[in-house]
ZAPAVO-152345 format. One record per residue (C-alpha): x, y, z; residue number from 0; chain; residue in three letters. Coordinates in nm, 4 decimals. Layout:
N
R;u;v;w;num;chaine;residu
R;X;Y;Z;NUM;A;Ala
...
***
This chain:
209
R;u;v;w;num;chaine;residu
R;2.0085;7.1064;13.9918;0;A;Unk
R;1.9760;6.7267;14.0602;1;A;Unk
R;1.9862;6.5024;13.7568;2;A;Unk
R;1.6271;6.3819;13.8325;3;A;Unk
R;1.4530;6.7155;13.8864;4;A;Unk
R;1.1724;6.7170;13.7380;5;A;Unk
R;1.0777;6.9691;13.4611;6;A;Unk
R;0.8143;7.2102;13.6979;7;A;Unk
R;1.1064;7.3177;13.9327;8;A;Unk
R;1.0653;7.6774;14.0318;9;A;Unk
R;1.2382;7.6986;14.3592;10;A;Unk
R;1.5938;7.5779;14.4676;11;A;Unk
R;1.8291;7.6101;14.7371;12;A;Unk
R;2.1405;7.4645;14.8418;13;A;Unk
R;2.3781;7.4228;15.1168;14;A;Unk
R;2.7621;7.2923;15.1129;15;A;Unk
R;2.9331;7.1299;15.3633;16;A;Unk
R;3.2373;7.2240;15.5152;17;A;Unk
R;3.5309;6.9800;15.5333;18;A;Unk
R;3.4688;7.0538;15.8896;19;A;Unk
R;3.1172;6.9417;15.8843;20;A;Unk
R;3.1826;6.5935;15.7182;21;A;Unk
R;3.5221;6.5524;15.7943;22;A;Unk
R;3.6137;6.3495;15.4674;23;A;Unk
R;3.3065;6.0921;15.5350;24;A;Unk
R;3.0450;6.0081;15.3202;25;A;Unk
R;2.9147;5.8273;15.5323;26;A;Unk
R;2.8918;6.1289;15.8340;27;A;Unk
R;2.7550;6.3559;15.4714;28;A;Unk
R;2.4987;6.1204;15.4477;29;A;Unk
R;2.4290;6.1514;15.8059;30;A;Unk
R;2.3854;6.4638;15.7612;31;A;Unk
R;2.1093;6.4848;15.4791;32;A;Unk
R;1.9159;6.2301;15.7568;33;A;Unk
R;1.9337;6.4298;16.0280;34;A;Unk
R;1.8157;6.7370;15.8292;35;A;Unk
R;1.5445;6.5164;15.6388;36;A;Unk
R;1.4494;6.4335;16.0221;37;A;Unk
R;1.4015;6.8157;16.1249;38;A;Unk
R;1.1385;6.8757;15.7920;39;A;Unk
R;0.7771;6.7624;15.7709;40;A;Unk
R;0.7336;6.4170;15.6463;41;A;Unk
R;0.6008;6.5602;15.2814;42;A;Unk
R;0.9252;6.7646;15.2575;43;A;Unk
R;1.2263;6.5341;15.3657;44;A;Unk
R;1.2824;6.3153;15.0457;45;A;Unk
R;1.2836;6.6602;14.8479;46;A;Unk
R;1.5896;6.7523;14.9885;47;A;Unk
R;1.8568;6.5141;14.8543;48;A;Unk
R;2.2685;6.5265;14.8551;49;A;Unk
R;2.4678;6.6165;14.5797;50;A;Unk
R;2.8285;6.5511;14.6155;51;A;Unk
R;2.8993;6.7740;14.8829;52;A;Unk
R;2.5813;6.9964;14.9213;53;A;Unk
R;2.2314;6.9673;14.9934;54;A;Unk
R;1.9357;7.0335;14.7995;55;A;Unk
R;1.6338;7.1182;14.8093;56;A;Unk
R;1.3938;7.1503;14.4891;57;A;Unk
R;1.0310;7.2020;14.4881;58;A;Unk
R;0.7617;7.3177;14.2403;59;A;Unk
R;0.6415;7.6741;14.2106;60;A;Unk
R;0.2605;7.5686;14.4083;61;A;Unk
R;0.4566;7.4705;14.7124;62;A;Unk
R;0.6126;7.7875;14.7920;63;A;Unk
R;0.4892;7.8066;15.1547;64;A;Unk
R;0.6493;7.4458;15.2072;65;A;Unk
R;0.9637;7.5738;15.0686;66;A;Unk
R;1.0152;7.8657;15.2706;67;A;Unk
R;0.9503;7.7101;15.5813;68;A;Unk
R;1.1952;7.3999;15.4658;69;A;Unk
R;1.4500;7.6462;15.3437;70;A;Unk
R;1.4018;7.7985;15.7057;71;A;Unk
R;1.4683;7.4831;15.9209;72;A;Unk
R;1.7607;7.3648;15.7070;73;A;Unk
R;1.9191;7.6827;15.7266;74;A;Unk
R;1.9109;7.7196;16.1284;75;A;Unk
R;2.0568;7.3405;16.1019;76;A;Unk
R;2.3178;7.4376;15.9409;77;A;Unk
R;2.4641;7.7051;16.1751;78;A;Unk
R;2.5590;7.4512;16.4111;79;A;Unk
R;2.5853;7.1132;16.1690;80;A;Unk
R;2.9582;7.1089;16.2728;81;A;Unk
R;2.9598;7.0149;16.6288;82;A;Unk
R;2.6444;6.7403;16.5239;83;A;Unk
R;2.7177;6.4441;16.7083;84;A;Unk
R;2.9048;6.2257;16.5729;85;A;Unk
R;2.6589;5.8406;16.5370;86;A;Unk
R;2.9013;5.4940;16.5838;87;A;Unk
R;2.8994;5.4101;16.1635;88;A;Unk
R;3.0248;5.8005;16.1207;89;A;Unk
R;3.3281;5.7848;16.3318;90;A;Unk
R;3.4218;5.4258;16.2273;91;A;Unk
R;3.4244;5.5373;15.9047;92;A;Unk
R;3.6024;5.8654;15.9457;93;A;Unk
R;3.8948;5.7079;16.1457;94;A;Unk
R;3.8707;5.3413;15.9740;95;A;Unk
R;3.8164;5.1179;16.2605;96;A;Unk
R;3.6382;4.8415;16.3035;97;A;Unk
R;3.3123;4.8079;16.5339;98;A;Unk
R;3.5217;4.5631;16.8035;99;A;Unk
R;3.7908;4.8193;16.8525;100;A;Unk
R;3.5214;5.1330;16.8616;101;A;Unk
R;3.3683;4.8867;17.1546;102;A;Unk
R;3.7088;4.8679;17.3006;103;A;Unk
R;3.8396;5.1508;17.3283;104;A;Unk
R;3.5450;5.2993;17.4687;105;A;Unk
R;3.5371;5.0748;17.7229;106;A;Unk
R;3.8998;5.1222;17.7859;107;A;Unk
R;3.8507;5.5521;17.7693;108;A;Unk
R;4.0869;5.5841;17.5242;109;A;Unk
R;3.7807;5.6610;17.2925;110;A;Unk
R;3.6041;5.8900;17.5053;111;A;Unk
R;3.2414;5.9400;17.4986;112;A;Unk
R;2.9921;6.2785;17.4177;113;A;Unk
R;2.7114;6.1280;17.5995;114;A;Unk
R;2.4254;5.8520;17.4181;115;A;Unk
R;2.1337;5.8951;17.1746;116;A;Unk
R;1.8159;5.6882;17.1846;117;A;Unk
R;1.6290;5.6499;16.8668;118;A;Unk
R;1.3853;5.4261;16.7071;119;A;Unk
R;1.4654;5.2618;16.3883;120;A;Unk
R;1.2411;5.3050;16.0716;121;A;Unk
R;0.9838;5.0083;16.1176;122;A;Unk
R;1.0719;4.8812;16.4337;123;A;Unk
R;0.8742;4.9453;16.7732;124;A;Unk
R;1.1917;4.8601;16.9837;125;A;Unk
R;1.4256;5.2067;17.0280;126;A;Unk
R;1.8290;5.1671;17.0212;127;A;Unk
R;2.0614;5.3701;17.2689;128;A;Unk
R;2.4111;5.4400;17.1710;129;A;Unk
R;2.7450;5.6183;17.2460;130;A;Unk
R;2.7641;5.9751;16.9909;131;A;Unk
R;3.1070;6.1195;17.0055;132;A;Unk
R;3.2048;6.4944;16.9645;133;A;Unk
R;3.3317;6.5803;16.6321;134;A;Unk
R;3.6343;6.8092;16.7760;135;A;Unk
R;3.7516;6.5473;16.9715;136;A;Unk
R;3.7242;6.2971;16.6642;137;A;Unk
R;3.8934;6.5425;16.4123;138;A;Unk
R;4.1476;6.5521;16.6773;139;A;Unk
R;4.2370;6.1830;16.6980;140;A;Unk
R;4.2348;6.1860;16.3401;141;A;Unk
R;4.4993;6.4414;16.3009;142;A;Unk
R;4.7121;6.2870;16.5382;143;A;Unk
R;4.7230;5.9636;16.4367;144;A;Unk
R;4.6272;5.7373;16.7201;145;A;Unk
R;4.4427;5.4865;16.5894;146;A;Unk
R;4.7911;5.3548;16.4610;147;A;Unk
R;4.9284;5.4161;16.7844;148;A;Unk
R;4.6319;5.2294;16.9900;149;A;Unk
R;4.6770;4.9277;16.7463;150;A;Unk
R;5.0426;4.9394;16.8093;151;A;Unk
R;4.9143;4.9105;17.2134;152;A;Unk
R;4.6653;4.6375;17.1736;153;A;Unk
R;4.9069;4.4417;17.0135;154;A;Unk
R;5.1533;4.5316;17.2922;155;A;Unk
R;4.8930;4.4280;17.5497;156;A;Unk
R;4.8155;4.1263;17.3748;157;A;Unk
R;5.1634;3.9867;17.3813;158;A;Unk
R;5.2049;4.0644;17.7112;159;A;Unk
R;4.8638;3.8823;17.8347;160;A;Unk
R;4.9934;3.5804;17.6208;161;A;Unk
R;5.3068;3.5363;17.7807;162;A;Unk
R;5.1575;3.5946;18.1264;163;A;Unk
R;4.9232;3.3053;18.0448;164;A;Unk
R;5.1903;3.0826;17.9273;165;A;Unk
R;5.3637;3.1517;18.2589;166;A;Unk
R;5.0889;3.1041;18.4802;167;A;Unk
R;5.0097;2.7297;18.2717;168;A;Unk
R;5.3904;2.6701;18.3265;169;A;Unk
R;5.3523;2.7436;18.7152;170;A;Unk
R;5.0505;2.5279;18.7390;171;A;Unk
R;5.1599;2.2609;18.5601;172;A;Unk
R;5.4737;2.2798;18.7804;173;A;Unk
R;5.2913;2.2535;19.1166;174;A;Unk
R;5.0648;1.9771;18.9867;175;A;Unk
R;5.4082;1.8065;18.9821;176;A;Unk
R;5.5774;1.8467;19.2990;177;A;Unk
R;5.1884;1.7461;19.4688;178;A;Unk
R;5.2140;1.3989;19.2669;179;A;Unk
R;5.5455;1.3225;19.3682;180;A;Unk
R;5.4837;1.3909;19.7699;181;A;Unk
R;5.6477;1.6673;19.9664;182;A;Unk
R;6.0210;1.5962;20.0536;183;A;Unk
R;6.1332;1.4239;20.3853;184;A;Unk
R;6.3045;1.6314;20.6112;185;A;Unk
R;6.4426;1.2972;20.8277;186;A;Unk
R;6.7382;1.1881;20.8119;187;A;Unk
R;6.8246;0.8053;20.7142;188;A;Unk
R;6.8518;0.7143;21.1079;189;A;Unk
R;6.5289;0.9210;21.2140;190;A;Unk
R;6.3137;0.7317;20.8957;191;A;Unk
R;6.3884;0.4028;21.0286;192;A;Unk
R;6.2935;0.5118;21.4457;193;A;Unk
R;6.6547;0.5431;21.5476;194;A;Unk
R;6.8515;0.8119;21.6602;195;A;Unk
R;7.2426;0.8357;21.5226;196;A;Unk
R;7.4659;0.7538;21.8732;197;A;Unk
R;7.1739;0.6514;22.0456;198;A;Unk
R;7.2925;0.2508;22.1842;199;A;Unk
R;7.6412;0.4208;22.2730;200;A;Unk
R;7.4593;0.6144;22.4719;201;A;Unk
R;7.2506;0.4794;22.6683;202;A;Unk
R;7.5257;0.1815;22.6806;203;A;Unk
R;7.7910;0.4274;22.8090;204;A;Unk
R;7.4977;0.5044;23.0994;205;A;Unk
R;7.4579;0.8785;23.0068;206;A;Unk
R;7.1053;0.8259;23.0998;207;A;Unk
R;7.1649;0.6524;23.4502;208;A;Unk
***
């Protein structure tokens, strides 16, 4: 039972999640509790609670008609609580990445996406939308390892981009030169000054009679 149940506590039930289901996050098994919470009526969601790795749900013996139907929707929750979307603060916990790369590599489709959720935040009138990703594909990428091997890539990329900048500032900086210092003469010394090279022996030797 949790530590703070009270004393009149007649009925009890709990659920454990599967590895599968959290996938080593507290943060997705807390995500978890909310989204059930979510699915009960408003006087039954803060009597189910998380222990460790299970849920529970504790209520006094005059509420047994409330219990049985809470018992009821958390069960049918839980058939399917593995392939729950995964939310944007779940998967950047579960693979340890920061929100600026789980922006970039979605935008990049490395980090593919399972489609969006709208939802409106506790107090507020204004509803967010955001990217949910599917929890196969995220166990996946964990296994495998790429987050090490996309940082190794953006690191890649970034050299790359910074010595293409350096050579395009060393190209500019080299045709702002040559335009300062005037475009070369393709005259000779004899055409620069209006003459021709030959030209009084020939028109003395009366080539041109």
């Amino acid at each position: 039972m949790p530590k703070s149940e009270p004393a009149d506590v007649e009925f009890l039930k709990t659920w454990t999640l599967s590895p599968a289901a959290t996938l080593g996050s507290d943060v997705r098994a807390k995500g978890i509790l909310l989204e059930m919470r979510a699915r009960l009526p408003l006087s039954s969601r803060k009597l189910l609670v998380l222990e460790g790795v299970e849920l529970v749900l504790a209520m006094p013996a005059i509420a047994k008609t409330e219990f049985t139907a809470a018992v009821g929707i958390v069960s049918a929750g839980m058939k399917d609580i593995e392939s729950l979307p995964v939310i944007p603060r779940e998967i950047q916990d579960i693979l340890t990445i920061k929100p600026g790369e789980r922006h970039r590599w979605l935008a990049d489709g490395r980090l593919p996406s399972a489609g969006t959720r709208t939802v409106r935040l506790a107090g507020r009138t204004k509803q967010i939308t955001f990217h949910v990703f599917d929890p196969k594909v995220v166990e996946d990428l964990l296994d495998r390892g790429m987050v090490d091997q996309w940082r190794e890539e953006d690191v890649a990329a970034a050299a790359e981009n910074r010595r293409r900048a350096a050579y395009k500032a060393k190209l500019a900086r080299s045709l702002r030169k040559g335009s300062s210092s005037g475009p070369p003469s393709e005259t000779g010394p004899d055409e620069a000054s209006g003459k021709l090279a030959g030209w009084e022996e020939f028109g003395r030797d009366g080539f041109l009679r």
